[in-house]
C-alpha atoms as one frame of an Amber mdcrd trajectory, in Angstrom:
protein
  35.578  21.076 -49.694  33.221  19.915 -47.335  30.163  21.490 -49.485  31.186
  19.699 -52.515  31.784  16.249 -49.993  28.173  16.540 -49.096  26.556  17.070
 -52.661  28.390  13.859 -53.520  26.876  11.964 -50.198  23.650  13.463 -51.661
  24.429  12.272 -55.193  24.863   8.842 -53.753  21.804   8.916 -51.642  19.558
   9.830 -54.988  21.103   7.305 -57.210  20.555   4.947 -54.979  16.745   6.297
 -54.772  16.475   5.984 -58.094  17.747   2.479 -58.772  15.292   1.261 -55.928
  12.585   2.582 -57.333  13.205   1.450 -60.749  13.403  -1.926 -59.141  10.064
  -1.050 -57.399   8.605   0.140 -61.210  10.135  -2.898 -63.564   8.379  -5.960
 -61.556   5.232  -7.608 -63.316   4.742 -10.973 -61.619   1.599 -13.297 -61.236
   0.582 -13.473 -58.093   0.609 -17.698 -57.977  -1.977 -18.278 -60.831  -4.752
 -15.825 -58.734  -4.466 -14.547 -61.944  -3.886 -11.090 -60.399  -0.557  -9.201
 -61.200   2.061  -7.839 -58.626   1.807  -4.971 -61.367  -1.551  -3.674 -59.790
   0.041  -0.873 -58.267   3.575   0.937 -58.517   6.008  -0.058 -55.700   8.453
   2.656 -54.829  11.684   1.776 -52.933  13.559   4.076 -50.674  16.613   2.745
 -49.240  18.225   5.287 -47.001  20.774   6.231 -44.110  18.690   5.924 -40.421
  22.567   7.017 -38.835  25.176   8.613 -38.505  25.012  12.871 -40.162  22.860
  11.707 -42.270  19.964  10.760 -40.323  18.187  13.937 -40.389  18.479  13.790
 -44.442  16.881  10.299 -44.311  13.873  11.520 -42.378  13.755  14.470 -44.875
  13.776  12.376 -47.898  11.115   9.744 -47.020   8.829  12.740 -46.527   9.830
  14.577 -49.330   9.150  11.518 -51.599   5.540  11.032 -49.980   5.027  14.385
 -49.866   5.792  14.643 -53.745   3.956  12.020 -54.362   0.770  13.263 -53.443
   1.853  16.351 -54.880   2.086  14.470 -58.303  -0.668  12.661 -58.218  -3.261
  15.512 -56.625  -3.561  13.357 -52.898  -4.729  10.517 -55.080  -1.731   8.514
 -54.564  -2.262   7.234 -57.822  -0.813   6.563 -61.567  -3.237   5.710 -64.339
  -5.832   4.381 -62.035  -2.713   2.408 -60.103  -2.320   2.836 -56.684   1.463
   3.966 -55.589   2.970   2.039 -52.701   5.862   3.541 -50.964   8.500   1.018
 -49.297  10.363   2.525 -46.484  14.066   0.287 -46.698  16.143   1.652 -43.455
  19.731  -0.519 -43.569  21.874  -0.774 -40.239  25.789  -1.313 -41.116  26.226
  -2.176 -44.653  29.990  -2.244 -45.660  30.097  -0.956 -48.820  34.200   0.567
 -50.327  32.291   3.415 -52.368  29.785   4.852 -49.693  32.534   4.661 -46.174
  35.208   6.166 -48.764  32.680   9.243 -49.763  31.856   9.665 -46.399  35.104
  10.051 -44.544  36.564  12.173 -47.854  38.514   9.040 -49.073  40.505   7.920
 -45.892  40.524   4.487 -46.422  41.663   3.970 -43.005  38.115   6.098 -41.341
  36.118   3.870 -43.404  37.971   0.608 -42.247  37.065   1.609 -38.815  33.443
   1.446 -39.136  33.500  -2.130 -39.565  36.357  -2.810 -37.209  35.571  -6.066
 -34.989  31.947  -6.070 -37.039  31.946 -10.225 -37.837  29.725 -10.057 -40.420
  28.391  -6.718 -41.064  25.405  -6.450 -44.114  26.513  -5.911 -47.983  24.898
  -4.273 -51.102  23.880  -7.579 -51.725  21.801  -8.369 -49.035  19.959  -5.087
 -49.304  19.403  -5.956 -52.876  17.768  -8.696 -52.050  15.458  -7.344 -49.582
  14.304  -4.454 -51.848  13.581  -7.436 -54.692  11.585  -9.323 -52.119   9.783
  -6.588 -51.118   9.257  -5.396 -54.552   7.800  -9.051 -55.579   5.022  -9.806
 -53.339   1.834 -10.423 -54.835  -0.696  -7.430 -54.435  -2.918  -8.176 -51.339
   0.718  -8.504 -49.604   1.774  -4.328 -48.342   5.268  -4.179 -46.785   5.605
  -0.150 -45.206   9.178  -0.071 -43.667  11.732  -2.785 -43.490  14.739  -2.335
 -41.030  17.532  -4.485 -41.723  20.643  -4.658 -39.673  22.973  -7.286 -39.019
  23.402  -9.474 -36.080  25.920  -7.247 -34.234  24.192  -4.492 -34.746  21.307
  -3.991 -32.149  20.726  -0.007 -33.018  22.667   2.488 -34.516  23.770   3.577
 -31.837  25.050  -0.131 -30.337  26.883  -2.311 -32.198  28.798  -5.606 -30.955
  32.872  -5.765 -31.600  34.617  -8.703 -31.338  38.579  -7.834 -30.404
């Protein structure tokens, strides 16, 4: 049971890879009539979990994508001539139904808790919105690691309840 719960944290974790960096891939915007192209290089998103059990997969991940990278590309870091940028998207508390149900093997009431007395905790929304702004910026612009949490939230580890 708990096996098969973690492959499908995993799962989640990789699709969610994925997406971002097809977000990263698919832009191709002028860069306010400079006449250069955000397109210049590849932007790679990688939105993952900084808390909680899964913190040590997080760290593992980032690395593993640089590290394959390289791999991939001989140390060159690059795709046809096209440098690849790797953007490091760590989210505090994002309430989210799908990802606090996986996590806590579908007790709805578990993944309630998290966000208990949270007043406005962070939504998929908001984190899709930082990974298209940081996906956007024109190509003299490099953004390396955005942490995002919300107000109550001062570190994982410390996080403001109202009661």
């Amino acid at each position: 049971m708990q096996a098969r719960h973690w492959r499908g944290v995993a799962a989640f974790a990789a699709v969610t890879t994925l997406l971002a960096a097809f977000a990263g891939g698919a832009q191709a915007r002028t860069d306010g009539g400079s006449g250069a192209t955000a397109a210049a290089s590849y932007k790679v998103g990688i939105v993952y979990s900084r808390t909680g059990l899964l913190a040590a997969y997080g760290a593992e991940y980032i690395q593993g994508l640089r590290y394959g990278l390289a791999y991939a590309t001989k140390g060159t870091m690059k795709v046809n001539g096209r440098p690849i940028r790797v953007i490091d998207v760590s989210p505090g508390m994002v309430r989210t139904d799908e990802f606090a149900l996986t996590r806590f093997g579908g007790d709805a009431d578990k993944a309630a808790a998290v966000y208990e007395g949270v007043a406005e905790p962070l939504v998929a929304d908001d984190i899709a919105d930082i990974v298209t702004f940081a996906v956007t910026r024109p190509h003299h612009v490099n953004i390396d690691r955005l942490v995002i949490r919300p107000l109550a939230q001062a570190a994982q580890h410390k996080v403001h309840r109202v009661t």
